[in-house]
C-alpha positions in Angstrom: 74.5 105.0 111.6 71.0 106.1 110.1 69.5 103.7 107.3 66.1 102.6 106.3 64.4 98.8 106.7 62.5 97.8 104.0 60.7 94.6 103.8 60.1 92.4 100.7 56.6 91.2 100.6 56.4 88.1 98.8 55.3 85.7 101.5 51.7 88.0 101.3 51.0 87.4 98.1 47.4 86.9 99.0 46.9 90.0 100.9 45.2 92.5 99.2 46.7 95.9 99.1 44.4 97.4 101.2 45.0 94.2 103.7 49.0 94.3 102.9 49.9 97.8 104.0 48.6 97.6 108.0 50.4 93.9 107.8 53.1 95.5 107.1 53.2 97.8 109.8 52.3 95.0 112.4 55.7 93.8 111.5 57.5 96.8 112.1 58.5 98.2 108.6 57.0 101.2 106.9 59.5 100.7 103.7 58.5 97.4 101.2 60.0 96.0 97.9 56.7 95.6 95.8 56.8 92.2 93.3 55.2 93.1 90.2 54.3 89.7 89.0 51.4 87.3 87.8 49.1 86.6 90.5 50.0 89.7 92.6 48.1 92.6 93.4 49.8 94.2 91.3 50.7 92.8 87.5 53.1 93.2 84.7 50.8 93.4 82.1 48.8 96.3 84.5 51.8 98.3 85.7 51.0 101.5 84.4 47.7 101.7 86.0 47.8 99.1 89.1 51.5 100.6 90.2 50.2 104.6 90.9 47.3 103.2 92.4 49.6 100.4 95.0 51.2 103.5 96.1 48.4 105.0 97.0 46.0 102.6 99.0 49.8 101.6 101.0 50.0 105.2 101.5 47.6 105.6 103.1 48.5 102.9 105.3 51.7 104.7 105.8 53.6 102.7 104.1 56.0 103.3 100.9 57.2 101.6 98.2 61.3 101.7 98.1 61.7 99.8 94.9 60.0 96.9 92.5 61.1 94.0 91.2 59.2 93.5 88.0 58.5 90.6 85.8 58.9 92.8 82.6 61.3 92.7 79.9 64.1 95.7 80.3 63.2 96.5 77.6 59.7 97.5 78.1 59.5 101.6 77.9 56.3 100.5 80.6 58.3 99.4 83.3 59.6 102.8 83.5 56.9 105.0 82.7 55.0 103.3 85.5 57.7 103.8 88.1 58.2 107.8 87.2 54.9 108.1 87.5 54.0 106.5 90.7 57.5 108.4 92.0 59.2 105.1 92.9 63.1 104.7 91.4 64.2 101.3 91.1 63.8 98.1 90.1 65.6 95.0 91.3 66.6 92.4 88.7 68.5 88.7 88.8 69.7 87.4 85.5 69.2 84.0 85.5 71.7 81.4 83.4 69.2 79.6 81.8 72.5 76.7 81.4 74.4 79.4 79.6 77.9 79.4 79.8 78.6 81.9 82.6 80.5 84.5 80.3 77.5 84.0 77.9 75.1 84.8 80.2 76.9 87.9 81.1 77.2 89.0 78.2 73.8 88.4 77.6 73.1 90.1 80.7 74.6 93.3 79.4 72.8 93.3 76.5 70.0 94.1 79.0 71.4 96.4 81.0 72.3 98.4 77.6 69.1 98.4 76.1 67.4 99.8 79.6 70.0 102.7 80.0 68.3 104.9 78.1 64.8 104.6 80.0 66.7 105.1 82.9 68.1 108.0 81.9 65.1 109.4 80.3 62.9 108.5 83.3 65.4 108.9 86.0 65.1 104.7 87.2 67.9 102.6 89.0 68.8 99.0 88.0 69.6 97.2 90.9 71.3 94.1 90.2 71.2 91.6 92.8 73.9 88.5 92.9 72.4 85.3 93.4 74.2 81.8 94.2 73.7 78.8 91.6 73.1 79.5 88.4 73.1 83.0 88.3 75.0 85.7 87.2 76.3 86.8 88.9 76.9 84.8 92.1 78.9 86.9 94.2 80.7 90.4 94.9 83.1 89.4 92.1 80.6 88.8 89.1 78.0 91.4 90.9 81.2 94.6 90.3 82.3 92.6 87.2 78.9 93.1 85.6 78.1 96.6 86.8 81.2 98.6 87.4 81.2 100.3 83.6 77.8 101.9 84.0 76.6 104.9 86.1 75.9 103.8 89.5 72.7 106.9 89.2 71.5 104.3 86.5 72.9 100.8 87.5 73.4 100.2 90.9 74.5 96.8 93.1 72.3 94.9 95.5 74.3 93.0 97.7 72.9 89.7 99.2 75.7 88.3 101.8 73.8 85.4 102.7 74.1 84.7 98.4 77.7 85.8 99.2 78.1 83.6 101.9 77.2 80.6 100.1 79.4 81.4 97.1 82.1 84.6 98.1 83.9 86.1 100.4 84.2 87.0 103.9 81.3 90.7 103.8 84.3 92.8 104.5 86.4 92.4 101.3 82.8 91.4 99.6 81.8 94.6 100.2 85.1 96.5 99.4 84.5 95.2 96.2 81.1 96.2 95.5 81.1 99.5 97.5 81.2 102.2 94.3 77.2 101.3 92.9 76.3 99.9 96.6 72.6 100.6 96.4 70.8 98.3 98.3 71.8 95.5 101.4 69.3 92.7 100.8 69.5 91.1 104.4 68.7 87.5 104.9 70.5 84.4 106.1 71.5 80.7 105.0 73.6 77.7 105.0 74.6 74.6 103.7 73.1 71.6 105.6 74.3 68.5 104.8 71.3 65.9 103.9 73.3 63.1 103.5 74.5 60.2 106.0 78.2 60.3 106.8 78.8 57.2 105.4 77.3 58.0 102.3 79.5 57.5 98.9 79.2 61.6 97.7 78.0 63.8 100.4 74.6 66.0 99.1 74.0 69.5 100.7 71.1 71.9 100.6 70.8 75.3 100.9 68.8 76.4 104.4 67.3 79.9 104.3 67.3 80.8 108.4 67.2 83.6 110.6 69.6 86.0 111.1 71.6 84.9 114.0 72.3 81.2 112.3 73.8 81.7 109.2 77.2 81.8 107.5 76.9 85.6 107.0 77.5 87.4 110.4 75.0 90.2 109.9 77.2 91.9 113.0 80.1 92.1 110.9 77.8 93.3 107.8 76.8 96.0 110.0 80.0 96.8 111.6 81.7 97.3 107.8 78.6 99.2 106.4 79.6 101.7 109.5 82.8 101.9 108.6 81.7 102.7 105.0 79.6 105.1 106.4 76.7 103.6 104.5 73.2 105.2 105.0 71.2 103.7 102.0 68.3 101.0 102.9 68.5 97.4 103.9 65.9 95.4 102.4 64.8 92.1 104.4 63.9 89.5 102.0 62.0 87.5 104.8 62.9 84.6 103.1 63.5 81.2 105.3 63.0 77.6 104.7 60.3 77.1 107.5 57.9 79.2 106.0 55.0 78.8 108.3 57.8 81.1 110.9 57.9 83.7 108.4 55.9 86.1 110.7 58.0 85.2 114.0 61.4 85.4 112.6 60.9 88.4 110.3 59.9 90.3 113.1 62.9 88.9 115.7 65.4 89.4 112.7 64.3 93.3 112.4 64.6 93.7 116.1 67.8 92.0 116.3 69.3 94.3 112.7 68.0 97.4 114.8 70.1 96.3 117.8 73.9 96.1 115.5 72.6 99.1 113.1 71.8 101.1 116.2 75.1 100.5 117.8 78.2 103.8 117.4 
């Protein structure tokens, strides 16, 4: 099975571009997710000029850009004028709940998603929704196919997280069963619940631990064995996300030589 690594670069937010792009190839990926966000290198309210010219310093590092995730209103014609023009085809949303009932929020959510289908059609840009546990919406690979399955998977697509799934769905089989028609993007990372409480303690209190591959609830073997099965040969995009931060460095780089090891396998 042939697909793509990408990394998201978040944890090197104070990289410059020029300094990002041959970090990135230390760590083994030539594909990133590029944040678009205050206090980047590159910023919302600069997209249409700062975006061309990312892809073009990280270019010439050899790295591309696979997709954004934006801090711009959906409906900001910007966001996709930007992307066409710097030849990159998706951005990555979460829709937060904001304390919203969750059918509210989805419905708010919607309202979204409505209002950037034209500019994707006129532009030729992907929404990926992500599902995120908490409050989000949605939370898992029922609420993530719930939310997306009546728009064109060329227009709206599905990021599935299963370490978010794992924490709040199902097993990745059925999980991603459900969510395999606008499948556009595997967001790979790990987690569990750890329980921070003493055993005797009156209500038991959990947190949420972001770790490597291997240690989590999500078995990224059996991710990898169903997305063969599937037949899948779209990118996975490591979030390199994990509670220990200052092991970000060692642990993205063991979790993409450990994901080349199952994707690699017949």
């Amino acid at each position: 099975m042939s697909v793509s690594f990408a990394l998201f670069v978040k944890p090197w937010k104070n990289l410059s571009l020029a300094e990002l792009g041959p970090h990135v190839r230390r760590l083994g990926f030539e594909w990133i997710e590029l944040p678009v966000r205050p206090g980047f290198p590159c910023e919302p309210e600069h997209i249409e000029t700062q975006l061309p010219r990312a892809v073009q310093i990280l270019g010439d590092s050899g790295v591309s850009i696979l997709n954004i995730t934006a801090s711009l209103p959906l409906s900001d014609e910007r966001l996709y004028a930007a992307c066409a023009e710097a030849g990159i085809r998706m951005n990555r949303v979460m829709f937060p709940r904001h304390d919203m009932n969750y059918w509210a929020a989805e419905k708010a959510a919607r309202q979204q998603l409505d209002t950037a289908l034209p500019f994707c059609e006129q532009y030729g840009i992907q929404i990926g929704v992500q599902n995120h546990n908490g409050s989000f919406v949605p939370v898992n690979e029922m609420g993530l196919y719930h939310l997306v399955k009546d728009y064109d998977p060329q227009y709206v697509g599905a990021i599935w997280d299963p370490a978010h799934n794992a924490l709040e769905g199902m097993a990745p089989e059925p999980a991603l069963d459900v969510v395999e028609s606008h499948l556009c993007v595997v967001n790979l990372k790990n987690a569990y619940w750890r329980r921070i409480s003493l055993p005797e303690a009156t209500l038991a209190e959990w947190q949420i631990w972001f770790t490597s591959g291997r240690q989590g609830r999500a078995s990224w073997q059996r991710v990898a064995d169903k997305l063969h099965t599937m037949h899948y040969t779209g990118p996975i995009c490591f979030s390199a996300e994990y509670t220990a931060e200052h092991e970000v460095p060692r642990l993205i780089v063991e979790d993409l030589a450990f994901a080349r090891t199952l994707f690699a396998q017949e």
